[in-house]
C-alpha positions as CSV (number, residue, x, y, z in Angstrom):
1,X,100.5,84.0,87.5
2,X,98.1,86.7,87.5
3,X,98.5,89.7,84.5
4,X,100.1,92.2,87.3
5,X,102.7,90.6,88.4
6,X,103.7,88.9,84.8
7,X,104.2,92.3,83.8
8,X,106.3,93.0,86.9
9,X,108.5,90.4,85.9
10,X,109.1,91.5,82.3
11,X,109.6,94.5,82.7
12,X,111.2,94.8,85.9
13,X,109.2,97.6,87.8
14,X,108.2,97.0,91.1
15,X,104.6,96.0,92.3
16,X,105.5,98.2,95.5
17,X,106.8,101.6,96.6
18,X,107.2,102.2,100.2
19,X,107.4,105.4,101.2
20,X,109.3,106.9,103.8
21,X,109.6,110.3,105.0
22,X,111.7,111.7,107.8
23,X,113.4,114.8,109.8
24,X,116.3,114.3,112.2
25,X,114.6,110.5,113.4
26,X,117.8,108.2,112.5
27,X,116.8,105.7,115.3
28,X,113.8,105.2,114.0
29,X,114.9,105.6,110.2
30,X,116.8,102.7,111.4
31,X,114.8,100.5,112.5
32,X,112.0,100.8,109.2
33,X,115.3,99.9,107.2
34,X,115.9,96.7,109.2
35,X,112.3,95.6,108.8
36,X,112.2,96.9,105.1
37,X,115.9,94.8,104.4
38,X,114.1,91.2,105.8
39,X,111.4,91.3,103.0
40,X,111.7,87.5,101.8
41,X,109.8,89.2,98.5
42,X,112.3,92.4,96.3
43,X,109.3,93.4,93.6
44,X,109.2,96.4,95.8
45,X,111.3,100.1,95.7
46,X,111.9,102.1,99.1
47,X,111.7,106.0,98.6
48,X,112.6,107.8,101.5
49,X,111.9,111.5,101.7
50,X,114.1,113.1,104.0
51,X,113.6,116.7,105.4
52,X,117.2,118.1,105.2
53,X,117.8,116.5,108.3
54,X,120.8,117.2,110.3
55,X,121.3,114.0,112.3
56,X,123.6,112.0,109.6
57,X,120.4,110.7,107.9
58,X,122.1,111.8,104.7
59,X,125.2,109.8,105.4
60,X,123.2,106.9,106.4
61,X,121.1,106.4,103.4
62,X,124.2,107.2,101.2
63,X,125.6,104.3,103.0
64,X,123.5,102.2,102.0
65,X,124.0,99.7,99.2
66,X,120.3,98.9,98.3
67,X,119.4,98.9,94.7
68,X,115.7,99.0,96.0
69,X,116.7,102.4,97.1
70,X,116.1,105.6,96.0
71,X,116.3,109.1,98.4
72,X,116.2,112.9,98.4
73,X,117.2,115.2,101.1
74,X,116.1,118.7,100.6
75,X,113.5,121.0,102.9
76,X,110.3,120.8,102.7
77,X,106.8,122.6,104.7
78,X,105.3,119.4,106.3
79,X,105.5,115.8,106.6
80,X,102.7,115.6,104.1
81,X,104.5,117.9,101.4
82,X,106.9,115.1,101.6
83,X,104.6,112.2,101.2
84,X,102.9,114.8,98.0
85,X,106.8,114.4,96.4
86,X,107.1,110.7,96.8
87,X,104.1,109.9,95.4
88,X,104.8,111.6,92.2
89,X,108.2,110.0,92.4
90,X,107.0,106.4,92.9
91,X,107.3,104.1,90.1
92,X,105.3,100.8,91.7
93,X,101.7,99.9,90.9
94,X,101.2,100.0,95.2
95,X,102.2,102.9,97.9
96,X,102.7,102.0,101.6
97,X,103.1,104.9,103.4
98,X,105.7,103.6,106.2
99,X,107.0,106.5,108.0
100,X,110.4,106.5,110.1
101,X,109.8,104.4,113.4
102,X,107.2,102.5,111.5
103,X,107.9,98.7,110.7
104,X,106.2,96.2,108.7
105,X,105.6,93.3,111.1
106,X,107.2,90.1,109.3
107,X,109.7,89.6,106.9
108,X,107.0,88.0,104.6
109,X,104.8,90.8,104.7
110,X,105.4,92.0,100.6
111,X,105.3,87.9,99.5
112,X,102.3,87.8,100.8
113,X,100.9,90.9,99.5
114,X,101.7,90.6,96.0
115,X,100.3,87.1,96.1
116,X,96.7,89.1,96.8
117,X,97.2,92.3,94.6
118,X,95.4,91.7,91.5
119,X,94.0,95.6,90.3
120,X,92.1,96.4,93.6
121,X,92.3,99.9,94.5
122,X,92.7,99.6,98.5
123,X,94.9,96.4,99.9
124,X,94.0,96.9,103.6
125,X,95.9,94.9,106.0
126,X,95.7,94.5,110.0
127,X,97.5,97.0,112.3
128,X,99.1,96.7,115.7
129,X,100.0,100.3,117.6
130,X,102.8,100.2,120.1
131,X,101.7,102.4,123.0
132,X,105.1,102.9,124.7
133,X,107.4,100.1,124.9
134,X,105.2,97.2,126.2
135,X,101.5,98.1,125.6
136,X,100.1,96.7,121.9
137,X,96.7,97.3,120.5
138,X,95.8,94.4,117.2
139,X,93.5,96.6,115.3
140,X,91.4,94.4,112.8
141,X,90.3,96.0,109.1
142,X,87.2,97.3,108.8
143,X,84.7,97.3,106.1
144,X,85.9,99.8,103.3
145,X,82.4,101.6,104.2
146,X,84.0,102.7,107.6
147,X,85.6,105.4,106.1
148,X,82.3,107.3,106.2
149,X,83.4,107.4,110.7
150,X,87.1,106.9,109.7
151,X,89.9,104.9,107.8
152,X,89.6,101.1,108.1
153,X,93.1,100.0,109.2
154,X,96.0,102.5,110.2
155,X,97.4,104.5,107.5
156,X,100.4,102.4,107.4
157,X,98.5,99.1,106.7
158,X,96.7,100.4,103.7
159,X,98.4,100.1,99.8
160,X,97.3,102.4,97.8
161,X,96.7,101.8,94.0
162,X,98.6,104.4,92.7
163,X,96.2,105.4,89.5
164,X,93.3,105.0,91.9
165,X,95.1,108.2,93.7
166,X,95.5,110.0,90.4
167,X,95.7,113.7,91.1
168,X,95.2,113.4,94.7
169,X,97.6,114.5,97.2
170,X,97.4,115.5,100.8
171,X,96.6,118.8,102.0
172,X,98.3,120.2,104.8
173,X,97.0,123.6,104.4
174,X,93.2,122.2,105.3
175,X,94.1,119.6,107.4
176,X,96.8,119.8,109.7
177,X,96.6,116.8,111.6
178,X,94.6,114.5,109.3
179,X,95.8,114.6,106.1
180,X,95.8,111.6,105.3
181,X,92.4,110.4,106.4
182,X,91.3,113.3,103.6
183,X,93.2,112.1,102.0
184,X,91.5,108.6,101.7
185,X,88.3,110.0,101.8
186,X,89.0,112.1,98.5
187,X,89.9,108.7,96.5
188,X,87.0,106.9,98.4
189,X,84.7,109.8,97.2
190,X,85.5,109.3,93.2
191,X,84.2,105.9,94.1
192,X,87.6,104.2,93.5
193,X,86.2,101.3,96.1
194,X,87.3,98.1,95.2
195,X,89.5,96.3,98.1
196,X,90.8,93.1,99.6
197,X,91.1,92.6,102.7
198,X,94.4,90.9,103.2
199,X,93.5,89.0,106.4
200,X,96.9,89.6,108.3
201,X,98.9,92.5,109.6
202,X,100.9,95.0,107.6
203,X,102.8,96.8,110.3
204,X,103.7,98.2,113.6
205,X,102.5,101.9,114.6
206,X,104.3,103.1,117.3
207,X,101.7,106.1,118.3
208,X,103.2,109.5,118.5
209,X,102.6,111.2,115.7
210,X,100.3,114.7,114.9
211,X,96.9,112.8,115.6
212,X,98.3,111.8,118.8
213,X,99.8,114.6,120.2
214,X,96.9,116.8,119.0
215,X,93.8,115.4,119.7
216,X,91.3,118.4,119.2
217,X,92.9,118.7,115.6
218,X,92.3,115.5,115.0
219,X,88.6,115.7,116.2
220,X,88.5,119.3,113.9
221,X,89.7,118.1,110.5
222,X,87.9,114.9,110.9
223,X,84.4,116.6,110.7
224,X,85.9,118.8,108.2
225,X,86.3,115.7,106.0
226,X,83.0,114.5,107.1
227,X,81.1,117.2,105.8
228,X,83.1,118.4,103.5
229,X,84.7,115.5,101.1
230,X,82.0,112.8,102.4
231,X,79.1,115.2,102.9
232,X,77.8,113.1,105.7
233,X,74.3,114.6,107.8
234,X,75.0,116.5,110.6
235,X,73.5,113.4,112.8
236,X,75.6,111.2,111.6
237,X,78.8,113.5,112.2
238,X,77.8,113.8,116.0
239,X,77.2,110.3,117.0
240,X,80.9,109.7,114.8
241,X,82.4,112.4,117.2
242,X,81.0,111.2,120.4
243,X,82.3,107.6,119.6
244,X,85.6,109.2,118.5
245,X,85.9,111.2,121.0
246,X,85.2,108.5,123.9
247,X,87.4,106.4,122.0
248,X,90.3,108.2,122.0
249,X,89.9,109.1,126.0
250,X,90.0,106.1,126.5
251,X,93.1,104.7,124.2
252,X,94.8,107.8,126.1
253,X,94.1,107.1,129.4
254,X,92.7,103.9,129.9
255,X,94.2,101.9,126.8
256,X,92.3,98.5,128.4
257,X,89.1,99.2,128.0
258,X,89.6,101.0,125.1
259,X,90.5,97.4,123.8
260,X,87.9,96.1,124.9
261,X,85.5,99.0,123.5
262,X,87.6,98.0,120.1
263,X,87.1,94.3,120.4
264,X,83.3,95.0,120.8
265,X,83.0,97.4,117.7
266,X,85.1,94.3,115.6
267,X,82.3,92.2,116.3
268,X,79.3,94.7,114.4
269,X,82.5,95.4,111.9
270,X,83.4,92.2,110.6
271,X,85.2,92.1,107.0
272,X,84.4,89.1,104.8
């Protein structure tokens, strides 16, 4: 048994924090519990960070009898003020940002993890996105080096080391819509770089959120973080935008052959 999770087991703190935050989404609050509750592995806590929500969120989590469990419910500015408060009340070694709706895709997704966490800063899993109700996209990890064009895996399939995040926090105020790829890019910049790639998937994204519904944002604030966290050449920023920017018309328009376009870039991207 590896040094990390020895201690975990003396001492009884969790190897894992998954963090949930959510606003008036009880359906899908729901249904990250259930996937969340069929973990085979427990070295793991579940903060959820609800916006004062008025849907019986409250009652539900208080309904709860989960001693991996610990939630607030109080207002806040943003879903990424949210995600700021949980991370400075995590107590595992790991954060999973696994937002309502979100689910992790087998119940021995954790057991497997903590089998591969050693002190890597970035545990990078696989990612499927759930266009609709019938349409999936497997989305392989990347090389840690992508983040230069953009993260490696979804947000949701990355673990976060959480003293490789240090004072780092999102930044809704600059970026609106991707916070959390400057996010990334900030702990990638202080050369915080080692990773594993974990070689199977973390979770299921059901698309919808703020990069989704706002895609000039997202095309904004990601050559904001370019150029200004990264400090990538302008040349580079504009062949990343055009590729961005077919890629997402065709994942919103025509999702097959953005697969396709995907499954082609997986083969230049391949992660040892």
């Amino acid at each position: 048994m590896d040094d990390m999770r020895l201690r975990k087991v003396v001492m009884g703190n969790p190897l894992i924090t998954i963090v949930t935050v959510c606003k008036n989404d009880i359906a899908g609050l729901r249904a990250t519990e259930d996937s969340i509750r069929s973990q085979s592995e427990r070295s793991f806590e579940w903060v959820v960070i609800d916006g004062a929500s008025t849907d019986g969120t409250h009652e539900y989590l208080s309904g709860l009898d989960l001693d991996y469990l610990r939630f607030w419910s109080e207002a806040d500015e943003s879903q990424y003020e949210a995600m700021n408060k949980a991370i400075e009340r995590s107590q595992g070694d790991y954060l999973l940002f696994l937002n309502a709706g979100d689910t992790l895709h087998d119940r021995e997704v954790l057991a497997r993890v903590s089998q591969k966490a050693e002190n890597e800063d970035w545990l990078i899993g696989d990612a499927v996105d759930l266009i609709g109700d019938d349409k999936m996209i497997y989305k392989r990890v990347r090389p840690l080096g992508y983040m230069r064009h953009s993260l490696p895996s979804s947000h949701q399939a990355i673990f976060f080391r959480k003293d490789a995040i240090g004072d780092i926090r999102y930044r809704p105020d600059e970026f609106q819509v991707s916070a959390d790829y400057a996010f990334a890019a900030e702990i990638y910049r202080s050369d915080r770089r080692s990773a594993v790639n974990l070689g199977f998937p973390v979770c299921v994204f059901r698309l919808g959120g703020l990069s989704t519904k706002n895609r000039a944002g997202l095309l904004r604030d990601t050559w904001k973080v370019q150029k200004e966290i990264l400090g990538l050449k302008l040349p580079f920023r504009i062949v990343s935008y055009v590729y961005r920017f077919i890629s997402l018309f065709l994942l919103d328009n025509y999702s097959h052959l953005y697969k396709v376009l995907r499954s082609a870039a997986d083969r230049f991207t391949k992660v040892s």
